[in-house]
N, C-alpha and C positions, 0 to 999 in steps of 0.2 A: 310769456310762453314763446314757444319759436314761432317764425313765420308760416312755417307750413301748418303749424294748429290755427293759428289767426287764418290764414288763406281757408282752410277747407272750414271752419266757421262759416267762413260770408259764403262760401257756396251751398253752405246746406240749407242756409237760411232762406238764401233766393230759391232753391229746388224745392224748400217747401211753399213756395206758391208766389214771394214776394216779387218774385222775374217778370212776372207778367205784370205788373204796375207801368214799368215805360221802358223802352226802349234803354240800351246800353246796362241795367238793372244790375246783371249779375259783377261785368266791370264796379260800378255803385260801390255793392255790398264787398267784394272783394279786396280790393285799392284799397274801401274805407276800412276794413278791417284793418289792414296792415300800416294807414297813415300815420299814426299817433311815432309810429317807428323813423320817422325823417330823421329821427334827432340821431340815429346810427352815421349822420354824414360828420359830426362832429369828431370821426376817427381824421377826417382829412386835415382838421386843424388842431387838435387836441393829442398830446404826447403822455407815452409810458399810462399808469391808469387813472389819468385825466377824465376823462371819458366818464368814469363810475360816479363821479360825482354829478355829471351833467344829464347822463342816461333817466330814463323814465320818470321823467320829469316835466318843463315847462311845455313840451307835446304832450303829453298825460292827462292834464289840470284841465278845469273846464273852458275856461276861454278857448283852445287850442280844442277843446273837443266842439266846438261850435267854430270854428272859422276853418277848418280845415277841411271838411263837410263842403261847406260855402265855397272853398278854394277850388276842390274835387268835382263838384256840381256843375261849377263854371268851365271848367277845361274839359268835360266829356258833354257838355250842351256845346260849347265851341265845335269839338271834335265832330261832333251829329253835323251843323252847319255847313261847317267845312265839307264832307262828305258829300252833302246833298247838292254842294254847287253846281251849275250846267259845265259841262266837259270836263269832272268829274270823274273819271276811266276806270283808271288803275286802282283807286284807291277809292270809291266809290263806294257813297252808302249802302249796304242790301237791301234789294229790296224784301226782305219776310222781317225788316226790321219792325218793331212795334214803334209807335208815334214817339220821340222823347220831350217827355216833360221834366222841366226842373223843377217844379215844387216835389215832384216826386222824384228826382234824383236826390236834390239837397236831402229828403226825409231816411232814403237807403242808404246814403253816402254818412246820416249822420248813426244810422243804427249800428250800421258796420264799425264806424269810428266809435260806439260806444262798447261793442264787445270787447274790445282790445284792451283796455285799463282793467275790466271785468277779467281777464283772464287773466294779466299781469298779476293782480294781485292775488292770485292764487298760490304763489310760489314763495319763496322764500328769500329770495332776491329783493325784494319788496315794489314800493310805486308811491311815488308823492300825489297822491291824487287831485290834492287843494294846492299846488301850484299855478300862479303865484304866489296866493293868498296864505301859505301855509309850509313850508319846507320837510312837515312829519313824515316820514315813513311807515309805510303802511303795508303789513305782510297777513298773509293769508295761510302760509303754511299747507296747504294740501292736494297739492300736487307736485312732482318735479318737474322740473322747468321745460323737457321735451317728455312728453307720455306716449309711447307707443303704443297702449290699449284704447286713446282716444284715437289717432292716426289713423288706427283698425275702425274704428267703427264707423267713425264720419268718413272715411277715403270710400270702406264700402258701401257704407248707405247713397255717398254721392255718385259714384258710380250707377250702382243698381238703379237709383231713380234716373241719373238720364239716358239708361239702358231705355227702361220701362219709357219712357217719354217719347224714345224714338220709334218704340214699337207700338206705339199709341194707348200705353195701358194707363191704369191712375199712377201716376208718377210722384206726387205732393205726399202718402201716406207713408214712404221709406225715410222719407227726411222727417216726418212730423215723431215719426217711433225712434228715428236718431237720437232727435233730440231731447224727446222724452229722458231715454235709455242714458246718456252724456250727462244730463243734470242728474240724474238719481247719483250715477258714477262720482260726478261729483259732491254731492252730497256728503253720499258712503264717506269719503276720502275725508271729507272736513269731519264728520262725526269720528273717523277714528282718531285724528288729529285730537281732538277736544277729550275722548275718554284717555289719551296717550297725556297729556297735561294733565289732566285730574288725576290720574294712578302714578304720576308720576313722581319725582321728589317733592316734599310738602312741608320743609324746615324753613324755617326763615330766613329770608337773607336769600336764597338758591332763583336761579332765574333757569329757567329753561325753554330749550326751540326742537319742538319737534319736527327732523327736519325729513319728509317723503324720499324713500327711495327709490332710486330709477329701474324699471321692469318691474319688481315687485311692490306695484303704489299704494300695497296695504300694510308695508314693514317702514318703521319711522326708526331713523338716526337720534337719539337724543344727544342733545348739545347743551350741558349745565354747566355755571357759571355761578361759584360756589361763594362765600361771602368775602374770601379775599380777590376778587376780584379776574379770578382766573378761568377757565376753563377748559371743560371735561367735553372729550367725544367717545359715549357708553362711560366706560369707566377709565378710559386714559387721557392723563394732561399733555394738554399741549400748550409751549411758549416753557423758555427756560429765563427768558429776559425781563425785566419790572415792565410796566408799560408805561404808570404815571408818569416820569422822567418823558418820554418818546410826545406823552400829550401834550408838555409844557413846550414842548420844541418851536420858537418862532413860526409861524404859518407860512415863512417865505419859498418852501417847497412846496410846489403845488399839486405833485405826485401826492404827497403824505396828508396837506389838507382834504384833498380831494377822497381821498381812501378816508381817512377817519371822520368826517362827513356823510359816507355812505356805510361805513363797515357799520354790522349788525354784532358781531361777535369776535374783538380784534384781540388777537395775542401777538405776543414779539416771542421769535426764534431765531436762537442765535447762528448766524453765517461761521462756514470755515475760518473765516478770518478773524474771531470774534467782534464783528460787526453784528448790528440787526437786519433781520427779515422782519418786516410788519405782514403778517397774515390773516384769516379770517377765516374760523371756527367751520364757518356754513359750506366752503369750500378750498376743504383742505384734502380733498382727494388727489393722488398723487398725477391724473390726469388733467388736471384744471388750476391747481393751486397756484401755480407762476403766473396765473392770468388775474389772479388775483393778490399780487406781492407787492409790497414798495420795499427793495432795499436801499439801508440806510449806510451807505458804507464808511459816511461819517461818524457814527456811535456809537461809540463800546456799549455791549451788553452788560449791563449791571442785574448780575442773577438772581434770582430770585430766590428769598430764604429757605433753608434745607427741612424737606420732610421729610 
């Protein structure tokens, strides 16, 4: 999910009452929500869509969801330290700060850090969860990847309760009905998911992804992939190019390993120049698709037999 669904996560968590555990709490739960996401610095050294293959991944897995906690824990107990020194001024601990402890930081820093895999895999993008140990890909399908009906809910519920907090009222029961209300949400979203699979095609051979669409997160994209190996978005094909040829292709481009490593749903379509576009099924809207492309301008497209 995006960062602003990760971020208002960890704050509603701590509004519903976990703030008060220690000092720095809400930083904690916030930060740790968003940590598992470091691995976004890999744009600085990673070219063209390099990236998809590295993205939520070895920060995802469990090792990484326990040391990264431990990492966070240690630089906001620092931070406290630091703060509380004598002469001290400008940047000076508060005092209406609450005591901070680390066993109770590492334990916020690690729940925050465990929301975030929990909500990656919600979407359709997927999440290596068992990295190292494991390379699978792991998709959830039910929700799109930004939800503006959850934004609406947890922005206001967090809002309202540190309204209420400030006015001195019960501030903990806006976030506890949030979250209530978020999980049924989600729920909803995976039960239609699942009866959208079962009504769906039921031939043999057919693969399908039911893929959530954005503002309307009760309307599902189907994405089939029919027994020659191709695929349908609703009832139109996409990809005019073979793919097997494109598979066999030496791994020495790391754009194209990287991309067929990650793709969920790859077709080849062919470029003005009859070259290939390697694309993917799940996001071939014409707003996103180039972020999702390796061309191959080495290739000719070898077309695919006429129906």
């Amino acid at each position: 999910m995006d960062n602003l669904t990760h971020s208002l996560v960890g704050a509603l968590i701590g509004q519903a009452g976990l703030k008060k555990k220690t000092g720095l709490a809400m930083p904690a739960l916030i930060i740790g929500a968003n940590l598992p996401d470091v691995d976004a610095a890999c744009f600085f050294w990673l070219d063209g869509v390099e990236h998809l293959g590295f993205r939520r991944g070895i920060t995802h897995g469990p090792p990484a969801l326990v040391l990264l906690p431990l990492v966070l824990a240690g630089l906001l107990y620092g931070f406290d330290r630091w703060q509380a020194k004598p002469g001290q001024k400008r940047f000076g601990r508060p005092e209406g700060r609450l005591p901070v402890n680390f066993e109770w930081l590492y334990l916020l820093s690690f729940i925050g850090c465990l929301t975030h895999p929990a909500l990656d895999w919600l979407n359709v993008y997927g999440i290596r969860l068992l990295e190292p140990f494991s390379s699978r890909w792991f998709y959830g399908d039910t929700l799109f990847i930004i939800d503006v009906w959850l934004w609406a809910l947890m922005g206001f519920a967090t809002w309202f309760s540190l309204r209420r907090e400030k006015r001195g009222g019960e501030w903990r029961r806006p976030a506890h009905v949030a979250i209530a209300v978020a999980l049924a949400y989600i729920g909803m979203n995976g039960a239609i998911t699942k009866i959208a699979e079962v009504t769906g095609p039921q031939i043999s051979g057919y693969r399908t992804i039911e893929s959530p669409l954005p503002l309307t997160s009760w309307q599902r994209e189907t994405l089939t992939q029919k027994a020659d190996g191709q695929w349908w978005i609703e009832r139109d094909l996409v990809g005019e190019c073979a793919l097997d040829p494109i598979r066999k292709i030496p791994r020495g481009n790391r754009d194209l390993a990287a991309f067929l490593f990650w793709s969920r749903a790859p077709f080849a379509e062919r470029a003005p120049d009859g070259s290939v576009l390697l694309r993917d099924a799940r996001f071939y809207d014409p707003r996103a698709r180039d972020r999702f492309t390796v061309a191959l301008p080495d290739v000719k497209c070898e077309e695919l037999p006429a129906r």
